[in-house]
N, C-alpha and C positions, 0 to 999 in steps of 0.2 A: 379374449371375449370381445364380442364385435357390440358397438353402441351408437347411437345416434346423438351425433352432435352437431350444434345449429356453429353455424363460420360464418362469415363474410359472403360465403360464395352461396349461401343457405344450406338447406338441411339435407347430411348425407352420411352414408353409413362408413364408421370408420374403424379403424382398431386402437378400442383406449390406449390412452395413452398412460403411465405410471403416472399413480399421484405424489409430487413434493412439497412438504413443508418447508419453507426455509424462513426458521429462527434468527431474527438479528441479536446483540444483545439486550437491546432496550436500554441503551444509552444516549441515542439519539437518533433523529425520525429520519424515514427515507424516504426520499429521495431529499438530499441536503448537499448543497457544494460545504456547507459548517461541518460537516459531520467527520466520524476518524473513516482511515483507510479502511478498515471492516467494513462499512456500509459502502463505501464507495466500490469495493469487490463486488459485494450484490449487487449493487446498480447495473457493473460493467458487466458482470457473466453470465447473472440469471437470466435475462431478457435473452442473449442469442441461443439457450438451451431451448426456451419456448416451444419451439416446433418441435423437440423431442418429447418432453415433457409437459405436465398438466399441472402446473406449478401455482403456487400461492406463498407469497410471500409475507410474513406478522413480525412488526413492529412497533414500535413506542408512536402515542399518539401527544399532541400537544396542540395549542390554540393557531398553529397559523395553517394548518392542512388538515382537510375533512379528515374522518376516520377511517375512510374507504377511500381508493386511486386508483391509479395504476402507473408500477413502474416498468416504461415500454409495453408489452403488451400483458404484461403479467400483473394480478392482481396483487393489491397490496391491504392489508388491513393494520390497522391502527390503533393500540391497543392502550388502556393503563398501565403504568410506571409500576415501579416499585417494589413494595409486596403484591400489587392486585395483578403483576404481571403473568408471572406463570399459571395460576386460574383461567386469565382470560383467553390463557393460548391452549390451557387442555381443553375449555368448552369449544373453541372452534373446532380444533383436532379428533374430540371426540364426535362431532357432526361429520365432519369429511372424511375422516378415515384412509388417512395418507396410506403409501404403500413405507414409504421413507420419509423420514425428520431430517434434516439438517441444521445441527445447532452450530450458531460460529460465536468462536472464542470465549463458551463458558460453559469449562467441565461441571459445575455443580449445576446446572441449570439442564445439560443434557443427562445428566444421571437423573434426577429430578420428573422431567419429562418421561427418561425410558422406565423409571420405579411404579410410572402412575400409567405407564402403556406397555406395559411388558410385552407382548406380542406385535409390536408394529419395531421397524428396521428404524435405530437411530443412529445418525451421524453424528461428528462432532469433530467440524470445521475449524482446525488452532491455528491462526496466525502469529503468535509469537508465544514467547517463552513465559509472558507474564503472570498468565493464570495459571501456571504451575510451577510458580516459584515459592519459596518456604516465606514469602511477605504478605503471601494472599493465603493459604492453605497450608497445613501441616504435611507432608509427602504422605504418609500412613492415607490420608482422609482425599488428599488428589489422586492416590494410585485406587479406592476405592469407586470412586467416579468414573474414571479412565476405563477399568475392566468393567464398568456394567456396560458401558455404550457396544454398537457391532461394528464399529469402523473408527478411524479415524484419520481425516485429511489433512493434510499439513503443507506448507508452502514453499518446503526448501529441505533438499537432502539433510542440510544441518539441523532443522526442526526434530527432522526423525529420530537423529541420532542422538540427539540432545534428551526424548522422551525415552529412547531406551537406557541411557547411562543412568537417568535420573528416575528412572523406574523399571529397572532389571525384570520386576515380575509380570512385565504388562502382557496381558497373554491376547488384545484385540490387535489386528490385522493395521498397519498401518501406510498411507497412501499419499505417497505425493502428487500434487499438483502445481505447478511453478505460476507465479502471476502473469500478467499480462500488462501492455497499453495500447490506447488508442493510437495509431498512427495518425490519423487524421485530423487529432487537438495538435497535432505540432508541425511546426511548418521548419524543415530541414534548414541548416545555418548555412550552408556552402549549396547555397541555390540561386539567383537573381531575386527570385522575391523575399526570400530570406534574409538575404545582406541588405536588399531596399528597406524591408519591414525592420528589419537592425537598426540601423544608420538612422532610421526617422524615430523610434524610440529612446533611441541614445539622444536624438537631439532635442527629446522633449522635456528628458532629466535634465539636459547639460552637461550631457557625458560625452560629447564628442569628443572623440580621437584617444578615447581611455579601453584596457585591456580591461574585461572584467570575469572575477572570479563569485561563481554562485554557490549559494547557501539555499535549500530550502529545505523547511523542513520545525518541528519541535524545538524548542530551545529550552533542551534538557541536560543536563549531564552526561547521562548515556550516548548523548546525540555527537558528543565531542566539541562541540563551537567552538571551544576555549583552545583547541588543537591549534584553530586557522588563526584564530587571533593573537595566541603567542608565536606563531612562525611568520606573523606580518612585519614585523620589523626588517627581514632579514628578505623578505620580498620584494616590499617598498624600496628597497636599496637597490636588490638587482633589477626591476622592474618599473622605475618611476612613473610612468603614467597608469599604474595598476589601481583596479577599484575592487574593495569586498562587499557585495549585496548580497546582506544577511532578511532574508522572507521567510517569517513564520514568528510565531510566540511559541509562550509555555504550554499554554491550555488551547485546545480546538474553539477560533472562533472569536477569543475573548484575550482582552490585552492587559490582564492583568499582569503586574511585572512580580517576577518573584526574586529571591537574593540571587539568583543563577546568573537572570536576566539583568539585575543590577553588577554584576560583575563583569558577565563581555562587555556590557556598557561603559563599563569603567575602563577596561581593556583597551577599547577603542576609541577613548578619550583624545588622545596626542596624534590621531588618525581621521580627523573629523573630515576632511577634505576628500579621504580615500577611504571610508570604512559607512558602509549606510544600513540602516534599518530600516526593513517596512512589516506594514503588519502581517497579520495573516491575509492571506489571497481565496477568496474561493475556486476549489475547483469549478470547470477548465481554466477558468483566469489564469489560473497559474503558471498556465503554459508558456502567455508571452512573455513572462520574466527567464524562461531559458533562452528565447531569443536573443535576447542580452547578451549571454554567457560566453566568453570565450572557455572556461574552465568549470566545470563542477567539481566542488570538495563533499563528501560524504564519509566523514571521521567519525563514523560511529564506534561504541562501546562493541564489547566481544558476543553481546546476545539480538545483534539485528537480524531477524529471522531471514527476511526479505529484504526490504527497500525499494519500494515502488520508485524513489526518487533514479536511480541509479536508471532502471527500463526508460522514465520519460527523459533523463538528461540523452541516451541515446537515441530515443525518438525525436530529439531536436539535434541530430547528429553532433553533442556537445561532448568531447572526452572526458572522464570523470577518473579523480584523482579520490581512492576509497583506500578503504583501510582492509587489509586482509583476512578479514575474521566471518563468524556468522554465515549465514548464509549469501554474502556479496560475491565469494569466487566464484559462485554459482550462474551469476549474470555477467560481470564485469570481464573481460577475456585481458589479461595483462599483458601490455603492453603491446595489443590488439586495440580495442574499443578504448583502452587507459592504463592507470595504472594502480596496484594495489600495493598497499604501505602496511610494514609490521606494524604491529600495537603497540610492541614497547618505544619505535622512535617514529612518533607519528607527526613531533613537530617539526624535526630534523628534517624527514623524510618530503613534508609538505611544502614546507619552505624549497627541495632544491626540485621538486619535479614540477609545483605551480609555474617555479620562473622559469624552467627549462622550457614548458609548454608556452609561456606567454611570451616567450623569445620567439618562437622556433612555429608559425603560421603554417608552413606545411605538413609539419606533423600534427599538428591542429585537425588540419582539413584532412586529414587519410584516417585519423585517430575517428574523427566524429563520424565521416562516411560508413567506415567497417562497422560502429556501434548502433547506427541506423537499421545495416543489411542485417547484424545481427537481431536488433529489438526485430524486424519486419520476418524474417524469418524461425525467431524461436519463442517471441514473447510480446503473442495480440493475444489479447482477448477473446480471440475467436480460438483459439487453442488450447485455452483456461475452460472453456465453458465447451466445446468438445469434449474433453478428458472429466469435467466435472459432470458432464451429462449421463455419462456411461458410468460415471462411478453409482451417480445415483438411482444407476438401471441395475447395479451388482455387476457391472463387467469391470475386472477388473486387469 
């Protein structure tokens, strides 16, 4: 159906384009460097679908951003929290009349939606295994949810596989999509400007002439932290001039300490010289702290869907020492890009390949280059939101 739409270049006749919704969860407002990796997904992939798509994006509104924006070129609306949440997105929805919904990361919220639009195509975008674990919903009442939506996108062959074990009877069609990064927030480590931009940030800590191992990330249980901190003893020995910079908190944004966070602290008590904490970082900010890195550890638990960390430590061409589980062997190419560690000896494991790598500068520099070629070839953003564009045209 042909229609007239007014552009930048003025007014000319075009072939509409599909309409999308895309649902955040209303946990927190976007555009936000504060905000979880959910939001930061839409940031990254909506906007370069734009020129396929006639998009609209609704989320949670709050006092430091009007209620209307735009993220990139795409519009943004800004809604009530809460309970007044899902009201305020069916009155949009019901003026616009998407062709597709895209709800991310919340099955009761895209059942919800699709119960009160039965005839309009909903998605429902899972990034991790949270929302459908037996701590948030009983399986009986998530598998109800699950089979009303017409699709569902997920971010790692592991996600899929993990929605079918845990719900054998799921009869909607299920779609991967793998993440992405920016190559451009990260300036490669085995480059001139890289090592210069290195060497002057080390000198601004006072970390010159120290090897250092990064952390970024939640500082959760699941996240493993406690891995690297019980294999530092046995690093500091073979490694003397090694440093662990530990970046992120518990909560998105906010420094509250919980018992978790009192215990790596305690950990790395007898380590004060060589063990440092910072807070959280806003995205992009975050990025120059891989500059830092001669080493990335990512010891996470057996349900990390993804791991955006793991794409940008190789977009600053930094090898990354990760745990074999989850959706990781899916990015990480072992003993390619890094290397991947069983679950059951993650400290063992940590301790003898950290110092191996923080010996061994050449294999440094080939490890981080390969994980570059790789993020630059299988994992931008512009191949997130290709594959996400057609999904939300029904190609599938």
């Amino acid at each position: 159906m042909n229609s007239i739409i007014v552009t930048e270049r003025g007014s000319k006749s075009v072939l509409e384009r599909p309409k999308v919704a895309v649902i955040t969860p209303g946990s927190f407002i976007i555009p936000s460097g504060r905000s979880s990796s959910v939001e930061r997904v839409i940031e990254k992939v909506v906007p370069l679908a734009s020129d396929q798509l006639n998009i609209r994006i609704f989320g949670l509104s709050d006092r430091q951003l009007p209620n209307f924006g735009m993220v990139g070129r795409v519009p943004c609306f800004r809604l009530p929290g809460g309970n007044r949440y899902l009201q305020s997105i069916l009155q949009h929805l019901r003026k616009w009349h998407p062709d597709t919904i895209d709800v991310h990361n919340r099955p009761r919220l895209a059942y919800q939606i699709k119960s009160k639009l039965p005839f309009t195509r909903v998605l429902l975008t899972l990034h991790s295994t949270t929302f459908i674990s037996t701590t948030y919903s009983p399986l009986s009442e998530t598998s109800r949810w699950l089979n009303r939506v017409d699709g569902i996108v997920v971010n790692s062959e592991y996600l899929r596989s993990e929605l079918l074990l845990r719900f054998p009877g799921l009869q909607v069609p299920i779609l991967v999509n793998p993440l992405g990064v920016s190559l451009e927030d990260f300036i490669p480590r085995w480059t001139p400007l890289g090592e210069s931009l290195r060497q002057a940030r080390l000198a601004d800590f006072g970390w010159e002439n120290r090897k250092v191992v990064l952390y970024v990330g939640r500082l959760l249980p699941a996240k493993g932290v406690h891995h690297i901190l019980s294999a530092w003893p046995t690093i500091q020995k073979c490694v003397p001039d090694a440093m662990l910079v530990i970046v992120g908190s518990a909560f998105y944004g906010a420094e509250r300490e919980t018992a978790y966070v009192r215990r790596l602290k305690k950990l790395a008590e007898p380590y004060q010289d060589h063990i440092v904490f910072l807070p959280y970082i806003e995205y992009p900010r975050v990025a120059d702290c891989y500059n830092l890195a001669d080493v990335v550890v990512v010891p996470s638990g057996e349900e990390e869907a993804f791991g955006l960390v793991n794409v940008e430590a190789m977009a600053a061409a930094i090898p990354v020492i990760a745990t074999n589980t989850g959706g990781i062997p899916e990015i990480v190419a072992d003993g390619q890009s890094g290397y991947l560690l069983p679950p059951g000896s993650l400290q063992q494991g940590l301790a003898e390949y950290v110092s191996y790598l923080l010996n061994h500068e050449e294999v440094r520099r080939v490890m981080g280059c390969a994980g570059r070629e790789l993020a630059r070839s299988r994992f931008r953003w512009k191949h997130t939101a290709d594959r996400w564009g057609q999904l939300m045209r029904g190609v599938e």
